[in-house]
C-alpha positions as CSV (number, residue, x, y, z in Angstrom):
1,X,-27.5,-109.6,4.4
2,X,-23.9,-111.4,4.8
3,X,-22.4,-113.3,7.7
4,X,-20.2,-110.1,7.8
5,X,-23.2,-107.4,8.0
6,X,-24.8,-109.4,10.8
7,X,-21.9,-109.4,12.9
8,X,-21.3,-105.7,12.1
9,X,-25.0,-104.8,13.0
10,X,-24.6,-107.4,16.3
11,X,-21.5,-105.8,17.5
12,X,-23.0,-102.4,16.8
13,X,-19.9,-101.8,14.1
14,X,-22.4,-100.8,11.2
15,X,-22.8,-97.3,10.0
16,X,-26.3,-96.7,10.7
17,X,-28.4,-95.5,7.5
18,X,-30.0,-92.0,7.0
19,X,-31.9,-90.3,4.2
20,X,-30.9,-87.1,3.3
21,X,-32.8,-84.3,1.4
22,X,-31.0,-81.9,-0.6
23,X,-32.6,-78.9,-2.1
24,X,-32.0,-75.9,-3.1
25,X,-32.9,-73.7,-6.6
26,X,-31.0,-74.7,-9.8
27,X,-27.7,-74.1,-10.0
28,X,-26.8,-73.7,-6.4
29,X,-24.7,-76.2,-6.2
30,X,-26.7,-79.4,-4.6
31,X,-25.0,-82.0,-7.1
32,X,-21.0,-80.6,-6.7
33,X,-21.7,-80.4,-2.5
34,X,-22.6,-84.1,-2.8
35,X,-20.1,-84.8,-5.7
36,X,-17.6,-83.6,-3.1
37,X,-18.3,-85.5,-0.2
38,X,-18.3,-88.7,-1.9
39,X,-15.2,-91.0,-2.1
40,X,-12.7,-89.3,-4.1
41,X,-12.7,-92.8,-6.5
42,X,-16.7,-92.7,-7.0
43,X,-16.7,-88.8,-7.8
44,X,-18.0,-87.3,-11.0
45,X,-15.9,-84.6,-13.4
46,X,-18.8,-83.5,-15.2
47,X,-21.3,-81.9,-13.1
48,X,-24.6,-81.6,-14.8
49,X,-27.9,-79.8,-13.7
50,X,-30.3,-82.6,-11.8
51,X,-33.3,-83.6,-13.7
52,X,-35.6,-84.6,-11.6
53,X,-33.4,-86.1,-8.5
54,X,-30.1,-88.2,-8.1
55,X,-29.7,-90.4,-5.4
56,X,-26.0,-90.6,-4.1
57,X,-24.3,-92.4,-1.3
58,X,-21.2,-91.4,1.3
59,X,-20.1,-92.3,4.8
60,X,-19.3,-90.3,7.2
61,X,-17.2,-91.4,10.8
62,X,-20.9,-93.0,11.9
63,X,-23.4,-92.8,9.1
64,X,-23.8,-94.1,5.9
65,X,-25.9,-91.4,3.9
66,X,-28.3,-91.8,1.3
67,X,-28.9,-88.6,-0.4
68,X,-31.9,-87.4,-2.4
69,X,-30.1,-84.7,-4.9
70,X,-33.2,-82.6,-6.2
71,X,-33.7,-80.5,-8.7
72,X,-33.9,-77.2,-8.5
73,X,-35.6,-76.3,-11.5
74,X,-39.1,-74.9,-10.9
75,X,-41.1,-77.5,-12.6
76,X,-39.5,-80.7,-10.6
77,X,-39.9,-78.5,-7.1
78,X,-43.2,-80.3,-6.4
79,X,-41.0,-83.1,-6.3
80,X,-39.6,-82.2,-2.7
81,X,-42.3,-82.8,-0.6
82,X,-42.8,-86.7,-1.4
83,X,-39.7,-87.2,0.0
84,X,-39.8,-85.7,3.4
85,X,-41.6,-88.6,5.0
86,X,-38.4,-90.9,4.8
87,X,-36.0,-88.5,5.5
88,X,-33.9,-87.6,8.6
89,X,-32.4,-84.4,7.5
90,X,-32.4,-81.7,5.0
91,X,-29.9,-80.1,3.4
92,X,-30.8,-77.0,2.0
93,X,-28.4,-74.9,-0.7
94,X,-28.4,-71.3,-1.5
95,X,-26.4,-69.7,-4.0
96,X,-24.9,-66.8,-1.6
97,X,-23.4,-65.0,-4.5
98,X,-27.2,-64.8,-6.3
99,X,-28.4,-61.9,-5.7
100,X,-31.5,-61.4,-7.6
101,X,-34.4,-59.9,-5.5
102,X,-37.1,-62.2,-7.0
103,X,-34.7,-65.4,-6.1
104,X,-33.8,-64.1,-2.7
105,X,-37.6,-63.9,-2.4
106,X,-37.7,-67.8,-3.1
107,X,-35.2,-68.5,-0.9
108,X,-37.4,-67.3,1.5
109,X,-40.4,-69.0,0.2
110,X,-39.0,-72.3,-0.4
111,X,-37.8,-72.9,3.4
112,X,-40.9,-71.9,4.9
113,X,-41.9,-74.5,1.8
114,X,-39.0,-76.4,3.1
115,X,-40.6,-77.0,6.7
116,X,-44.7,-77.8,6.1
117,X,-46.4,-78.2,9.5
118,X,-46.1,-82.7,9.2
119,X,-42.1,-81.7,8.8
120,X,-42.7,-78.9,11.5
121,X,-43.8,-81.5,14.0
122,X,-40.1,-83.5,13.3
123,X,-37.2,-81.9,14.9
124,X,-35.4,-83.1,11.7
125,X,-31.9,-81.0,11.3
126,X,-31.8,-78.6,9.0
127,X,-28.1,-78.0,7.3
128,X,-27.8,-74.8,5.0
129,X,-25.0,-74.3,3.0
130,X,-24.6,-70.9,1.8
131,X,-22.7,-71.9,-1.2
132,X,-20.4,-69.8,-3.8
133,X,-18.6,-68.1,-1.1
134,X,-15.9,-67.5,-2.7
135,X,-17.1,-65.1,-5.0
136,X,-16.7,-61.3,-4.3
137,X,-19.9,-60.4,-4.5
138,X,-21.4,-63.5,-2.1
139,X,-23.1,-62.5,1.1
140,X,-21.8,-64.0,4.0
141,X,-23.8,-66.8,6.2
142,X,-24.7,-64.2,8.3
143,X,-26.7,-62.0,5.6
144,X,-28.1,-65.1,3.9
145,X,-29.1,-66.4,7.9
146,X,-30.8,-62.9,8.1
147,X,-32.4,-62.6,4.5
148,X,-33.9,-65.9,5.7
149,X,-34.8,-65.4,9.4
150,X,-33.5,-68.5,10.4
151,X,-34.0,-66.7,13.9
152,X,-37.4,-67.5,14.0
153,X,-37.1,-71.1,13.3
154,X,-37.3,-72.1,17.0
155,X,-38.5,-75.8,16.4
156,X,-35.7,-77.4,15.2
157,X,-32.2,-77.5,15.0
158,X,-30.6,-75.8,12.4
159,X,-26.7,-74.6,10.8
160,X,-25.7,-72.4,8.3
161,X,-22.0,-72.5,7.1
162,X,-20.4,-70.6,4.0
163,X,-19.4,-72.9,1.4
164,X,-17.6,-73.2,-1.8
165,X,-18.6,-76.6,-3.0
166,X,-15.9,-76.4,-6.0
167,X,-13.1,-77.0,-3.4
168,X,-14.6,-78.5,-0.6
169,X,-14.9,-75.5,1.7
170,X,-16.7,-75.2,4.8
171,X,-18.5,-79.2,3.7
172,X,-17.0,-81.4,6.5
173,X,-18.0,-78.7,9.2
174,X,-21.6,-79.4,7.6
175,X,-21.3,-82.7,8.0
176,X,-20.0,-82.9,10.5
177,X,-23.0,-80.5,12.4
178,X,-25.4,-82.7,10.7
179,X,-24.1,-86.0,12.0
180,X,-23.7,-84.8,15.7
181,X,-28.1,-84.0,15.3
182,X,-28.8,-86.7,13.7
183,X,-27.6,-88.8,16.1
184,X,-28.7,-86.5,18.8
185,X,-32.0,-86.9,17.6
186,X,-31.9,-90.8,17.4
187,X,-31.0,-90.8,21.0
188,X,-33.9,-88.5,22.1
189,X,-36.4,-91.2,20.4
């Protein structure tokens, strides 16, 4: 650690660090929502599907993130869970314009999946992006909050926002929910 970084940390000018999980199925757009909110310099063109997991970087107004990008592919999903230990939020992606019954059923499954009874205990934040929002036949937050019962998660706090990760939509309200809790949580410790 530089002179620089000390003084930072002494002064209480340095971004404190958090770990991030993202997940979501495949092709929900995890890897262009975190695409997006990095610098515009660092950012990727080509967005391919995650093999196994990414790890990626951005700031925020207080935090420096450190995001695990997972994939969403069914045989990497048993990935997820050894990375919950180390992390201080989750964000979770669904693709709102998916509409297949045995995916919505997954959706379902993977954020009861999402929040095992060690995580349960945490009152990590949860952020959900309901992502694709733009297209016509996308449910809105609301529908994806209901498909989910997000109602009954009553031990943590948790946001839903619509997204459209290709432009950036509805990303810095995440954000900027997620931030707010994480350092709400910090404090409570």
């Amino acid at each position: 650690m530089g002179l620089f970084d000390k003084l930072s940390g002494w002064l209480g000018l340095k971004k404190k660090e958090v770990n991030v999980l993202c997940l979501g199925l495949d092709n929900s757009g995890k890897t262009t929502i975190i695409n997006q909110l990095k610098p515009s310099n660092t950012q990727t063109q080509d967005i391919v599907p995650t093999i196994g997991f990414n790890i990626e970087k951005f700031k925020s107004s207080s935090l420096s993130f450190t995001v695990f990008d997972m994939s969403g592919q069914s045989r990497y999903r048993n990935l997820w869970e050894h990375y919950y230990k180390e992390s201080h939020a989750i964000i979770f992606v669904i693709d709102s314009g998916d509409k297949q019954t045995d995916r919505q059923t997954f959706f379902t499954c993977s954020l009861v999946f999402l929040l095992p009874p060690d995580i349960c205990s945490r009152r990590m934040p949860v952020l959900l992006f309901a992502n694709k929002s733009d297209l016509r036949e996308a449910m809105s937050s609301v529908k994806v909050s209901q498909l989910l019962c997000l109602e009954n998660i009553k031990d943590k706090p948790w946001h839903i926002c619509a997204s459209n990760a290709v432009k950036g939509e509805g990303l810095q309200e995440g954000v900027d929910w997620l931030q707010d809790h994480i350092r709400i949580m910090n404090e409570m410790k």
